[in-house]
C-alpha positions in Angstrom: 33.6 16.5 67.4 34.1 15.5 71.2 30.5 14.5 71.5 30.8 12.4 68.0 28.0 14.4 66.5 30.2 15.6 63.3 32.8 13.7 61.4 36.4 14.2 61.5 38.2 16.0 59.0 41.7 15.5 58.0 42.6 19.3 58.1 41.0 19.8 61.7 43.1 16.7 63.0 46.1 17.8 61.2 45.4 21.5 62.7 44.9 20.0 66.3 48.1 17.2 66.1 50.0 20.4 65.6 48.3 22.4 68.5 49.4 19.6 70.9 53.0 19.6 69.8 53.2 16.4 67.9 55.7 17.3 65.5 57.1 13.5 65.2 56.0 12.1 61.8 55.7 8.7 62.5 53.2 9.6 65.3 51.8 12.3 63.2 50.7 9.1 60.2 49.6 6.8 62.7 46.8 9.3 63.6 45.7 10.2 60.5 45.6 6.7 59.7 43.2 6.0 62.7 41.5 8.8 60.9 41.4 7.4 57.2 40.2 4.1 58.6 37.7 5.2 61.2 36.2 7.1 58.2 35.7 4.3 56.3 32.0 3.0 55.8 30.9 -0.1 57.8 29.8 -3.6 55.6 26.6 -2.7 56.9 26.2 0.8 54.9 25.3 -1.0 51.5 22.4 -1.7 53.6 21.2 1.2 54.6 18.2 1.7 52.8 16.9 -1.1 55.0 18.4 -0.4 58.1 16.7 2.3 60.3 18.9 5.3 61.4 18.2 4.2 65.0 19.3 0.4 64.3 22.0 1.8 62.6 24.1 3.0 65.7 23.7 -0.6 67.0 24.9 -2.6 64.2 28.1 -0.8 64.5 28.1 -0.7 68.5 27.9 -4.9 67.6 31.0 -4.7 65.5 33.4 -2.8 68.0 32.3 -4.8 71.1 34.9 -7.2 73.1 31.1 -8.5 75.0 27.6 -8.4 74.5 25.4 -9.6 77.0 21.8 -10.2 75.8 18.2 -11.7 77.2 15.5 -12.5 74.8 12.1 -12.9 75.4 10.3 -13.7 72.3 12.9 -14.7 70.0 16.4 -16.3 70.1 18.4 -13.8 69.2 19.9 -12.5 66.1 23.3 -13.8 65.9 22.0 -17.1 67.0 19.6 -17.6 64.0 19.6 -19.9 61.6 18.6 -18.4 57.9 15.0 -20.1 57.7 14.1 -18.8 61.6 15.9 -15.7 60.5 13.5 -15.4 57.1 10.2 -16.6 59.0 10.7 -13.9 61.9 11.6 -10.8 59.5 8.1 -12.2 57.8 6.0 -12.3 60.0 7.0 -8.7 61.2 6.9 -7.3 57.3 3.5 -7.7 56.1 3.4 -6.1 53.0 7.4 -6.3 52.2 8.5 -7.9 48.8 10.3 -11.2 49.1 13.5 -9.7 47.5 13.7 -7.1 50.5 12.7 -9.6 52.9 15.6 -11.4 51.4 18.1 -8.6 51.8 17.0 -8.5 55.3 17.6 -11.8 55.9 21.5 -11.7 54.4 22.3 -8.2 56.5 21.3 -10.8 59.5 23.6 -13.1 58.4 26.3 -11.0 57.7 26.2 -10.1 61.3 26.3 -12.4 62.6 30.2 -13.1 60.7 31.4 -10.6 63.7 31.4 -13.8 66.0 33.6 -16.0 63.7 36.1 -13.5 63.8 39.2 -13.5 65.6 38.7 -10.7 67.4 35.0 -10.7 67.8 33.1 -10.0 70.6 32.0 -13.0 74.0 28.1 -13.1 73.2 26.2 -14.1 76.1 22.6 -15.1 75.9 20.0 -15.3 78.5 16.8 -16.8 76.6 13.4 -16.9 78.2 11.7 -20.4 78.0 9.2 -19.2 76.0 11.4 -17.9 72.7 12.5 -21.5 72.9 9.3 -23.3 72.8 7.4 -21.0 70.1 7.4 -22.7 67.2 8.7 -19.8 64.8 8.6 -21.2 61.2 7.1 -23.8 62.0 8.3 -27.5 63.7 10.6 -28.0 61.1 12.5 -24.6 61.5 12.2 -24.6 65.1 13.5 -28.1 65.3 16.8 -26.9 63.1 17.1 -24.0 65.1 17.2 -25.4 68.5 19.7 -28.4 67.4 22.1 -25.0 65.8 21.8 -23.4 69.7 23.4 -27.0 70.6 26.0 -26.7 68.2 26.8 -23.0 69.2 27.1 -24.3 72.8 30.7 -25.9 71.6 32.1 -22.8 70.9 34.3 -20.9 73.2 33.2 -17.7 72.7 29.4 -18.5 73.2 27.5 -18.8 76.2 23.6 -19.7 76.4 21.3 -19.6 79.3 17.8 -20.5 79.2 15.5 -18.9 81.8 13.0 -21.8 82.8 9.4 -21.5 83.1 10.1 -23.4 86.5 11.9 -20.1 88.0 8.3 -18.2 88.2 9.0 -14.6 88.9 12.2 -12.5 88.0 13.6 -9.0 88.2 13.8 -8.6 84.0 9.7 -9.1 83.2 10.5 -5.5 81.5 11.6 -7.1 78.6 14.6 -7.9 76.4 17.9 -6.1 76.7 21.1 -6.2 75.6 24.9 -4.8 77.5 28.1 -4.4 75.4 31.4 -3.6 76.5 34.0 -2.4 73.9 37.3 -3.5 74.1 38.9 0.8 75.1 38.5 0.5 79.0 37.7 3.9 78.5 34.7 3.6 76.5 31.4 3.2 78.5 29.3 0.1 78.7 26.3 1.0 76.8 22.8 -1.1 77.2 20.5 -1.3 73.7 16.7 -1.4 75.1 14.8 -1.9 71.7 11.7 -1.1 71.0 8.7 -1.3 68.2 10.2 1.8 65.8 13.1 3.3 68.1 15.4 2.2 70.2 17.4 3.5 73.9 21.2 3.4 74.0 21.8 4.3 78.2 25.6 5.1 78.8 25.1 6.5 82.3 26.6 4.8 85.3 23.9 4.8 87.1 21.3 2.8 84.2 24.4 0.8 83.2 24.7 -0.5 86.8 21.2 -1.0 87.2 20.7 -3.1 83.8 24.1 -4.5 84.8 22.8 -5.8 88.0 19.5 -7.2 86.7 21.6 -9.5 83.8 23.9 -10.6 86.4 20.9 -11.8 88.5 19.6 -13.3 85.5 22.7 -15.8 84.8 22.7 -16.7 88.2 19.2 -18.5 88.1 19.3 -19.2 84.7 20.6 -22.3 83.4 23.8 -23.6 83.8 25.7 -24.6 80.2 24.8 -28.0 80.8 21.0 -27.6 82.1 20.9 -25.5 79.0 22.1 -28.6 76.9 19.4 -31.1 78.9 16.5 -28.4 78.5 16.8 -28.0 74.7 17.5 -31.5 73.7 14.2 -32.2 76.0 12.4 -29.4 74.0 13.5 -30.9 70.7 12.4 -34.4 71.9 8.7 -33.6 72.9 8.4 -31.7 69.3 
């Protein structure tokens, strides 16, 4: 149960509340009520014939965090999509798939991406290479509607886009895309999502949090400012 490998059952929480002397019965419900809820399946389980196990853990990682700090390489990331950019990257990596799972692929994306309208939802953070920005996913028309929804993002307080120019050359995160969340417990461990073509790493060690840690921080500071971000896109949208 420590390590969170096993659920918690009612009977072993009642069993250890009165192991540790809480006899009160107001403090006694408000446990077991952390317990009924925290038992309670995520949105995300009707989809679980779609999600993988390992894809799983992050979806719900996405839903608890107070910050999420991401850079993208090849695409602009998932809770930045628009619907068509969301439908023609989940096609191009599903040959084979039928359009209605496709289509159920494309609603669990938007679904997540509710977690940012909420009022408690997380800072999202995005470092985007250059390059994500300037493939045309979709097509002109789909990229075009998908850059102009980054600008409109931009406005909100609780998003924060960097671009990371071709002009930069050379930086310290050429391994790839990578994400940090924080949780909003102080006690809770950062935890960096490294994800790859069937599997994915989640690092919770100080020492590999630090490390990613240090490599996003570098990252912002040569990246974009909010406003270069604004000029870059609306130049990229132009020359389309």
């Amino acid at each position: 149960m420590e390590l969170g490998r096993v659920g918690l059952r009612e009977r072993d929480v009642a069993d250890l509340l009165t192991f540790y002397g809480v006899q009160d019965e107001a403090a006694r419900s408000a446990v077991m009520d952390l317990l009924l809820r925290a038992n309670e399946p995520g949105w995300w389980h009707r989809f679980n014939d779609l999600l993988p196990s390992w894809f799983q853990t992050y979806v719900g990682l996405e839903e608890g965090a107070s910050r999420i700090r991401t850079y993208e390489v090849q695409f602009v990331p998932g809770l930045l999509q628009t619907e068509a950019y969301a439908r023609a990257v989940i096609t191009a990596g599903s040959a084979g798939v039928a359009p209605e799972e496709i289509a159920r692929r494309v609603d669990l994306r938007m679904e997540r991406q509710q977690v940012l309208n909420r009022t408690d939802g997380p800072f999202f953070w995005a470092v985007i290479d250059e390059a994500a920005l300037r493939r045309p996913i979709g097509g002109t028309e789909v990229m075009q509607a998908q850059l102009e929804h980054l600008l409109d993002l931009m406005r909100r307080t609780n998003v924060t886009i960097q671009v990371m120019p071709f002009s930069y050359g050379g930086h310290n995160a050429e391994g790839g895309a990578f994400s940090v969340l924080r949780f909003h417990d102080p006690e809770l461990p950062d935890v960096v999502y490294v994800e790859q073509l069937a599997s994915a790493l989640y690092l919770d060690k100080r020492e590999e949090v630090d490390r990613y840690s240090e490599v996003m921080e570098r990252l912002c500071a040569v990246s974009t400012t909010p406003s270069e971000t604004t000029d870059i896109l609306r130049r990229i949208i132009k020359e389309n």
